[in-house]
N, C-alpha and C positions, 0 to 999 in steps of 0.2 A: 228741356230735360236733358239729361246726361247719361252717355254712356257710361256704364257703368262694370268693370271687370267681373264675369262669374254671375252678374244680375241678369235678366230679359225685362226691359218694361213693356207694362201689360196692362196700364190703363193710367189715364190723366184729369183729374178732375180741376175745379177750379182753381185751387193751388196746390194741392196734392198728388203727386206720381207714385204710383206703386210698379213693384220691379218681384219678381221672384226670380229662385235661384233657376242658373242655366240646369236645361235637363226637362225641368216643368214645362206642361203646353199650357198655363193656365192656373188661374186662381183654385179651380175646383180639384186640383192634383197634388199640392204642393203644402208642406207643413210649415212652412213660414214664408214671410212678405214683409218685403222693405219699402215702409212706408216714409218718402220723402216729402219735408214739407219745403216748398218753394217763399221766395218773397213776392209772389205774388199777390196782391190783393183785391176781392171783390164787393160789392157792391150792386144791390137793388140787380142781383142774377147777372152781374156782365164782371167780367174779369178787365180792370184799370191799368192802366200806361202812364206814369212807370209804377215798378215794385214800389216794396218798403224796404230797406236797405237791413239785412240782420234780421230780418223779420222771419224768416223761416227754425234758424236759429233761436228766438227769444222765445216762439210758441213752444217749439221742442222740447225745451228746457224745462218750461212752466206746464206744458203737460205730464210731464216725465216726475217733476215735484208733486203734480197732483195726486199723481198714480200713488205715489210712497205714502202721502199725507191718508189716502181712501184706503189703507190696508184692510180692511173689512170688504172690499168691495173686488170679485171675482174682475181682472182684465184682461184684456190681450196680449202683453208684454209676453215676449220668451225671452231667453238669454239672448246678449248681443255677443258674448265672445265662447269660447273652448276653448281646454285642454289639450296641447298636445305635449302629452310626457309633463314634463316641466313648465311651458314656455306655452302664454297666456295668446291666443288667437282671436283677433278681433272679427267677428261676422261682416259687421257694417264696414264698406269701402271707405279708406281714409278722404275720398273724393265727395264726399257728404257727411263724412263724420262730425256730431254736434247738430244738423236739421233731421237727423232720420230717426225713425226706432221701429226695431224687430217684433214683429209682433207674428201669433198663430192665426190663419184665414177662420174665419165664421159664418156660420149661414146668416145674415144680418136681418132686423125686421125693418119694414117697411117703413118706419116712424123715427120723423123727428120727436125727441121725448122733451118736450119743452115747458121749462118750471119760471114762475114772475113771481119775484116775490115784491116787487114794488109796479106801479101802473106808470107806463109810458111806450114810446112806442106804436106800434099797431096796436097794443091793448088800449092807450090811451083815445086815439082815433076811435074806436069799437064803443069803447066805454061812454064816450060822447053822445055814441048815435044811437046807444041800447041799454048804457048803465051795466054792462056785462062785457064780459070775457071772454069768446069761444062757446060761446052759451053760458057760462057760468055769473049770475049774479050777483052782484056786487051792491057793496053798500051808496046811498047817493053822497053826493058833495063830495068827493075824492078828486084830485086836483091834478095835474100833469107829475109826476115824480112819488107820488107817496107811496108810503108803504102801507101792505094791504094791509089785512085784517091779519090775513095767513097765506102762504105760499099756495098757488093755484098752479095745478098740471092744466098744460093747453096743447096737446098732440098735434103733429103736424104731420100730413101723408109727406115722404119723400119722393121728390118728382124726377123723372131721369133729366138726366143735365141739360141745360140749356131753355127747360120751364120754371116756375114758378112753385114752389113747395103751398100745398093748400091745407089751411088748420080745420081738423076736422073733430067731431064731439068721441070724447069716451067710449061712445055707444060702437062710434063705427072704427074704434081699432079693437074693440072686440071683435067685430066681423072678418077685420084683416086676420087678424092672430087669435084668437079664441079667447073665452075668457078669464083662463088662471094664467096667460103672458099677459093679456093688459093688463090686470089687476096686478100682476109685480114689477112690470115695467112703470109702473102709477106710482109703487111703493116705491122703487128704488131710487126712480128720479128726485122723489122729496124726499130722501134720504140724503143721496149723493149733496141736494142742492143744502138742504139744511146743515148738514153737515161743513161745507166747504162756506157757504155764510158764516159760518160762528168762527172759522179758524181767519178768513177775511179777518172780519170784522177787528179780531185782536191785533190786527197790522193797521188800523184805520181804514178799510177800504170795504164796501158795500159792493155785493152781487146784485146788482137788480134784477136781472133775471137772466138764462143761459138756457143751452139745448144739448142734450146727451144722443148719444146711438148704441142702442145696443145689439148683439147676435147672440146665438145661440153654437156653444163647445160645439163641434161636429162631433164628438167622440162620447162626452157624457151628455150636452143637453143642457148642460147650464148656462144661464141668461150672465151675462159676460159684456163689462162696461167696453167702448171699445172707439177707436177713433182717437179726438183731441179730446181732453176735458178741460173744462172751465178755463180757458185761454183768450186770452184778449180777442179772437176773431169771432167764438162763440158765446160770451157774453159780455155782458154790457158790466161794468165796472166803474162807477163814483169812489171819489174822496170824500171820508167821510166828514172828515171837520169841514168843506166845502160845503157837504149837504147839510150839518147841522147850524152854519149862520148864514144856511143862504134863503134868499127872498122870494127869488125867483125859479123857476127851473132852470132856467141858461145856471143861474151860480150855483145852484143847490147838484145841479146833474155836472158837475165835474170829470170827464169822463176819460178812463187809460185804454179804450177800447179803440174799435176803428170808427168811431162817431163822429168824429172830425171830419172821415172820409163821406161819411152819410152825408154831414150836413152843407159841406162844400159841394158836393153833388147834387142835392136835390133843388139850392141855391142857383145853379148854372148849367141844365140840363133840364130836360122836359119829359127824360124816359123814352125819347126816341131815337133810332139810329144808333151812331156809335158814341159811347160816354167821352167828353174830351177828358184830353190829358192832364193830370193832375197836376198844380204846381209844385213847384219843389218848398214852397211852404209849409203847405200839408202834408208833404210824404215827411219831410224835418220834424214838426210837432208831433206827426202820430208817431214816429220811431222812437224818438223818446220819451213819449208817454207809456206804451211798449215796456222801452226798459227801466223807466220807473217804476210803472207797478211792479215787474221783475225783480226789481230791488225790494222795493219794499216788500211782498209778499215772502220771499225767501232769503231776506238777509243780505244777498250777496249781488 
């Protein structure tokens, strides 16, 4: 992490650093937070050696485009610069400018808000041994990559860093958060994800599934998208002319996400101890898979 002129960092997560401004003792004080995103990248809860080269940059971007695309949908975003008199003042330090974006602190909920709208994956594995989803049942004969019937919410409790995030049923983030936040936390995820599918889609590229977070305004109480969205690290992302002549899952699952990193990991590791070092193969491939979809999703 970096120091930063005028910031204090005040917490580090697996690839993300948050900084508020000097003066704050704290997240719970302070009306905005400089959330930077690193090229670091994780994998099966362990942070991997080395980065992705630009990667903290290319999520930025692409979360930043999502935000504009979801103008229906309340975020976190504040202004990144002010007025003074004439002459346009940038918030964000030119020493992270293009990885970072301003956003207003929130009381967050406790849930990953996690939408599939195709089977693979841990649903895949599930579906094998139950024919279901998180408890949710499915139709039989559905195969590694397809698409469902209809997009399925599958909650996951958020674990503090360094555990394992556990998917939990409907029933029990009711419990967490009562039940008019689940029920619009429910809504808004298959909104967000159907939503950001159809505009995909019109670039050839398929969401198969992804994970939102949301909190709630401190000030009014409105449930408020918040974090990355829909970004190469938090969902899974195919080609879709790949998926429509392909045979297999390998060619049909074409993937601009960090699946590469999955699969080379789960290939030469056993889940124990420290994850080796990634080649420089795969940090090469996944970076510009990265800024392909980048491209392709936005034009530019």
């Amino acid at each position: 992490m970096s120091e930063l002129p005028g910031w204090v960092h005040v917490y580090s997560g697996k690839v993300r650093d948050l900084y508020v401004p000097e003066g704050a003792t704290g997240l719970a004080d302070t009306d905005s937070v400089l959330v930077v995103a690193s090229d670091r990248v994780s994998a099966f809860d362990h942070v991997l050696e080395p980065g992705i080269p630009g990667k903290g940059e290319l999520l930025t971007t692409l979360s930043l485009w999502w935000f504009d695309q979801l103008d229906d949908i309340p975020n976190h975003l504040v202004p990144d610069h002010v007025l003074d008199g004439e002459r346009v003042v940038e918030r964000i330090p030119a020493e992270v400018a293009g990885r970072s974006m301003l956003v207003k602190p929130l009381d967050m909920f406790p849930i990953e808000c996690v939408v599939r709208g195709y089977l693979t994956g841990s649903g895949w594995a599930e579906y094998r041994a139950s024919q279901s989803v998180c408890g949710i049942p499915l139709p039989a004969g559905l195969q590694n990559g397809d698409r469902l019937p209809e997009p399925i919410y599958t909650p996951a409790w958020k674990a503090p860093l360094g555990e394992h995030d556990e998917n939990i049923s409907f029933e029990r983030t009711v419990e967490l958060v009562g039940p008019d936040i689940a029920e619009e936390l429910r809504r808004l995820s298959l909104h967000v994800y159907e939503r950001g599918a159809a505009i995909a889609e019109q670039r050839g590229v398929i969401i198969a599934d992804t994970k939102f977070e949301f909190g709630a305004d401190r000030t009014t109480g409105e449930i408020t998208l918040a974090d990355e969205v829909l970004t190469s690290d938090s969902s899974r992302y195919w080609d879709a002319a790949a998926y429509a002549a392909g045979t297999t899952p390998e060619e049909r699952m074409a993937s601009f996400d960090k699946q590469i990193v999955r699969d080379w990991l789960a290939a030469n590791w056993d889940k124990t101890g420290t994850p080796p070092q990634l080649p420089a193969e795969v940090v090469e491939r996944t970076a510009a898979r990265y800024r392909e979809l980048l491209e392709r999703l936005t034009g530019d």
